[in-house]
VONU-974545 format. One record per residue (C-alpha): residue number from 1; residue in three letters; x, y, z. Coordinates in nm, 4 decimals, padded with zeros to 6 digits. Layout:
N
[bake NUM, "ALA", [X, Y, Z]];
...
***
This chain:
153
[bake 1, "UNK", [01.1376, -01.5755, 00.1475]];
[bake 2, "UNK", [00.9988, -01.7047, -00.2058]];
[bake 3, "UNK", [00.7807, -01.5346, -00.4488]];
[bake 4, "UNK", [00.6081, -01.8516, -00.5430]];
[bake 5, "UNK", [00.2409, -01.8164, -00.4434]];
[bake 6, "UNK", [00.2083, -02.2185, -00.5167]];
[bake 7, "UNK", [00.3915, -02.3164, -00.1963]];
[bake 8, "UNK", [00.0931, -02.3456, 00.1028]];
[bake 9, "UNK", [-00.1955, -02.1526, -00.0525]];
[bake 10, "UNK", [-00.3037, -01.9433, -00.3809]];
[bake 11, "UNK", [-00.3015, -01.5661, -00.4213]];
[bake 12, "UNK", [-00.5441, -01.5786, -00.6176]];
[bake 13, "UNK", [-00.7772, -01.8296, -00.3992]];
[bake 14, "UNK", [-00.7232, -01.5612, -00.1107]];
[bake 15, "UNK", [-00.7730, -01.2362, -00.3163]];
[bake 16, "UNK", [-01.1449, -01.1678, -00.2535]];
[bake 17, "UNK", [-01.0336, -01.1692, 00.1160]];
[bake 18, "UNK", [-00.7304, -00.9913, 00.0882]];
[bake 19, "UNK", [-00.9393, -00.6837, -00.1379]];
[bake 20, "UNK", [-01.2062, -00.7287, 00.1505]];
[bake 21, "UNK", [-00.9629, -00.7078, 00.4066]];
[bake 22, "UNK", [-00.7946, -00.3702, 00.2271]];
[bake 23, "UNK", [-01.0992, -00.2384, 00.1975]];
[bake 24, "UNK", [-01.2006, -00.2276, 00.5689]];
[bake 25, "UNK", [-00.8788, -00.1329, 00.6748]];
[bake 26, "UNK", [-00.8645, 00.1730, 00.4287]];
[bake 27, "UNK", [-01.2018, 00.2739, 00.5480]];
[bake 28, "UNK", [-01.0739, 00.2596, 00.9029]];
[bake 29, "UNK", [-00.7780, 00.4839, 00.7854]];
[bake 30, "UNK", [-01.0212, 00.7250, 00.6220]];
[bake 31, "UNK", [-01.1701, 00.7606, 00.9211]];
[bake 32, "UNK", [-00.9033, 00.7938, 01.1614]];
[bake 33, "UNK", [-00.6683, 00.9581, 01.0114]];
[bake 34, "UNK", [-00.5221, 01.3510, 00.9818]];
[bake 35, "UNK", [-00.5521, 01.5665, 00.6030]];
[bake 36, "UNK", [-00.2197, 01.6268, 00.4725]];
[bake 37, "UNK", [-00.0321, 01.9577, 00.5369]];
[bake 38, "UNK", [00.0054, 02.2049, 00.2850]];
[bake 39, "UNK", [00.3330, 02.1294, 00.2040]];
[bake 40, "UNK", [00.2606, 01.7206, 00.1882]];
[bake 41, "UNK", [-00.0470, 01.8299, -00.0258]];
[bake 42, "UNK", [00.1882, 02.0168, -00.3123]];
[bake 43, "UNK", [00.4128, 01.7003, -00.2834]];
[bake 44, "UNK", [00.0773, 01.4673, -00.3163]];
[bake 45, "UNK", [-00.0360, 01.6831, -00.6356]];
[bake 46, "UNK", [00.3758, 01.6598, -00.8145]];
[bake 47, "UNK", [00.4097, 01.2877, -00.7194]];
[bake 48, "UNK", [00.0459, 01.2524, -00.9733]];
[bake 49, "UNK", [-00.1987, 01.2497, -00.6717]];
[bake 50, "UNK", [-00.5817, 01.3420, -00.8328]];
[bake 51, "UNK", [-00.6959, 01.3885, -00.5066]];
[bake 52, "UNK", [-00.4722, 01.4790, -00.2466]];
[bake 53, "UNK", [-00.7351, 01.6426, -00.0222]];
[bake 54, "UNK", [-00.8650, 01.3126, 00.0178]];
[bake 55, "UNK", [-00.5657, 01.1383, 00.1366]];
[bake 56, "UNK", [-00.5610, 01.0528, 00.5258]];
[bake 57, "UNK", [-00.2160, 00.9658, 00.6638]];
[bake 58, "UNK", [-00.2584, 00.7201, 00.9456]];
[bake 59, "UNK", [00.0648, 00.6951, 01.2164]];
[bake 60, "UNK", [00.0560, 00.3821, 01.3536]];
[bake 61, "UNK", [00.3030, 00.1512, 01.5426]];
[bake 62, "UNK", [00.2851, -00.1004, 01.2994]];
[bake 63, "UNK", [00.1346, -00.1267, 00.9440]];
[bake 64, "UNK", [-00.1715, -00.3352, 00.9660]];
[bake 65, "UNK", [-00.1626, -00.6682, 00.9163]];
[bake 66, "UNK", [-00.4203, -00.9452, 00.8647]];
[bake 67, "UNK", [-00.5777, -01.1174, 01.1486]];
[bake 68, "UNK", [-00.7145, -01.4016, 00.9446]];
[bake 69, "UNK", [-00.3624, -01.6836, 00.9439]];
[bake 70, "UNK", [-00.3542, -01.7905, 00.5971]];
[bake 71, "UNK", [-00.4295, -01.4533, 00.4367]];
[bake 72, "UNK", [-00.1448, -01.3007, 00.6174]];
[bake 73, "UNK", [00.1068, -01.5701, 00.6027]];
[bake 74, "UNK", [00.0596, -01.5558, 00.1827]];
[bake 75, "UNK", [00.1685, -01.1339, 00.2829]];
[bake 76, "UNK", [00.4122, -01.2006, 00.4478]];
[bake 77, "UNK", [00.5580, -01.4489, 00.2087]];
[bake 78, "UNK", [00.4995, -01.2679, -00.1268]];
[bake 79, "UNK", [00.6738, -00.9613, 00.0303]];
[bake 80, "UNK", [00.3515, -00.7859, 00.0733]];
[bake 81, "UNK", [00.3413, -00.7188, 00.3995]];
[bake 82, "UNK", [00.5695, -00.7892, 00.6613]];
[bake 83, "UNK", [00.6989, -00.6371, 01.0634]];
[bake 84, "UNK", [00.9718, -00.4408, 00.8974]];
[bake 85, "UNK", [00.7592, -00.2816, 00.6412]];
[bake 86, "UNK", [00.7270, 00.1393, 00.7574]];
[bake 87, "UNK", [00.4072, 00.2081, 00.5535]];
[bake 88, "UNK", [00.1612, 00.0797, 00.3196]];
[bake 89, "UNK", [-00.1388, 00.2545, 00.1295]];
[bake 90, "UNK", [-00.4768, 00.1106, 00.0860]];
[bake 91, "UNK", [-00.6883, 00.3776, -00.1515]];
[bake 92, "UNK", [-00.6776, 00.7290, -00.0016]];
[bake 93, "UNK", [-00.5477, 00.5677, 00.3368]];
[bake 94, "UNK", [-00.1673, 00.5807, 00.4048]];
[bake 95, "UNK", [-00.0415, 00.3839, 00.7085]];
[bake 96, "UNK", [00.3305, 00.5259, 00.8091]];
[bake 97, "UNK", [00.5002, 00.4196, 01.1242]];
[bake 98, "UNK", [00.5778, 00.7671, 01.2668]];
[bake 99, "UNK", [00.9745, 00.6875, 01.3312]];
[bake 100, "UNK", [01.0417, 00.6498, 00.9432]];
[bake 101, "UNK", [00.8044, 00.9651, 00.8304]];
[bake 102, "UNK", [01.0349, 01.1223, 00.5933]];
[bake 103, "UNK", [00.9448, 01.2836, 00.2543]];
[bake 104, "UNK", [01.0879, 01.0132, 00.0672]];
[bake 105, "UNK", [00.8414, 00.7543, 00.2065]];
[bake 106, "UNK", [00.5380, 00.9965, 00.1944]];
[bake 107, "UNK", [00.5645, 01.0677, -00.1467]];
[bake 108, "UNK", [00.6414, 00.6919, -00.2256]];
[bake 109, "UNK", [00.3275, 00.6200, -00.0439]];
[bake 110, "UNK", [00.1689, 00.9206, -00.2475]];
[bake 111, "UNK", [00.2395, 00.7464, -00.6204]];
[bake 112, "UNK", [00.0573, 00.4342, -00.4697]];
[bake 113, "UNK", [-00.2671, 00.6820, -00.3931]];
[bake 114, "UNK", [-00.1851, 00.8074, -00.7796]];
[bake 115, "UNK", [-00.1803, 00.3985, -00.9326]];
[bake 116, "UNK", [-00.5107, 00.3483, -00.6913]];
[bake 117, "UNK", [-00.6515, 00.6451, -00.8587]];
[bake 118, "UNK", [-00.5445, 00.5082, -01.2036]];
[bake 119, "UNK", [-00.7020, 00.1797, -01.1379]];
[bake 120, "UNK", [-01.0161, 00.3417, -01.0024]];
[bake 121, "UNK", [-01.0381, 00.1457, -00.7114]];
[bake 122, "UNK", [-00.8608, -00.1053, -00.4483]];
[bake 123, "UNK", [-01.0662, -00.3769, -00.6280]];
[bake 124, "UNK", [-00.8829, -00.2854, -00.9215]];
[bake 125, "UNK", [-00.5604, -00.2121, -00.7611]];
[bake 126, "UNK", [-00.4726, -00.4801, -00.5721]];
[bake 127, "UNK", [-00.5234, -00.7422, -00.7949]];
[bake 128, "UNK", [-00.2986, -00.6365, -01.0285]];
[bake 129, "UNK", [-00.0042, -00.5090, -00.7579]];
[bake 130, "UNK", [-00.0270, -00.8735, -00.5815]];
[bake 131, "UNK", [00.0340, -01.0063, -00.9603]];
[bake 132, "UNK", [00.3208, -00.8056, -01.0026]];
[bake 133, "UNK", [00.4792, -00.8875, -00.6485]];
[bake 134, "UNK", [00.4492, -01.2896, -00.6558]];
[bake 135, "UNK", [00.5660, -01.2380, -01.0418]];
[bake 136, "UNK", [00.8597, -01.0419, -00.9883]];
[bake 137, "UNK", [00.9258, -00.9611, -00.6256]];
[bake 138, "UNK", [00.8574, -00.6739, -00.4123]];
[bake 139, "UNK", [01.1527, -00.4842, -00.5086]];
[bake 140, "UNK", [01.1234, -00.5010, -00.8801]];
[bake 141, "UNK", [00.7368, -00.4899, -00.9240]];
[bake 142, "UNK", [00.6501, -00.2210, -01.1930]];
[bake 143, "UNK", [00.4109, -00.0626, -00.9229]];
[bake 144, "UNK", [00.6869, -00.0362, -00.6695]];
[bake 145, "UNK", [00.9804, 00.0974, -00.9277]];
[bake 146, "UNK", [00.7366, 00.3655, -01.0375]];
[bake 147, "UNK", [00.6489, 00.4639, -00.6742]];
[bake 148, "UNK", [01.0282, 00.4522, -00.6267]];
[bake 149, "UNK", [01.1264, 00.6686, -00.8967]];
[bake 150, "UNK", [00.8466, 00.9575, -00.7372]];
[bake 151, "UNK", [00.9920, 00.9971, -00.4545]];
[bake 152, "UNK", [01.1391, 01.3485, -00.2883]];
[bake 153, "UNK", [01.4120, 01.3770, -00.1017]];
***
């Protein structure tokens, strides 16, 4: 997989349609899914969450992808999004696949909802997250090292 959002289409050409995209999806989430429990709620609040009475945790068999082609082939290939990925957060909205629902990934998925709070919005957010993935990777983007350093066990 490369990094290098210059092979077959532009991140940045795509990224009103990837923050519209996010946005309707988180909505959906909002919408559909459950309020924490008390116990994910004190977890929400120590991993920096503002809000955690807002968040909605979605189960779903897979982590939503795009529908439109080129928008989700440039996922895929930045490392965005992909089939393997267990859960992604869009706002307030957290998508987890229900077999890998451990702490660990709930609070990860929490410090996203904190940096979406810090940015003040997915229009802020993602911008700046899909910088920091086709810069350094999915694995070493400052975003995902600090969600990885919040997490429980």
């Amino acid at each position: 997989m490369s990094d290098n959002p210059s092979q077959g289409g532009n991140v940045a050409d795509i990224l009103p349609k990837a923050v519209q995209w996010a946005k309707e999806v988180a909505e959906k989430g909002l919408l559909a899914g459950r309020g924490l429990t008390p116990s994910e709620l004190v977890d929400a609040s120590h991993v920096g969450v503002e809000a955690p009475e807002r968040v909605r945790l979605v189960l779903v068999d897979e982590v939503p992808m795009p529908t439109d082609p080129v928008l989700r082939e440039i996922a895929v290939r930045t490392g965005l999004l992909s089939s393997r990925l267990s859960g992604l957060t869009l706002g307030y909205a957290i998508f987890i696949v229900p077999t890998e629902l451990t702490r660990r990934l709930l609070t990860h998925e929490c410090r996203h909802v904190h940096q979406y709070e810090r940015a003040g919005s997915i229009d802020q957010f993602l911008p700046e997250y899909l910088r920091q993935i086709t810069t350094y990777g999915y694995s070493s983007a400052p975003l995902e090292l600090d969600a990885c350093m919040h997490e429980l066990p």
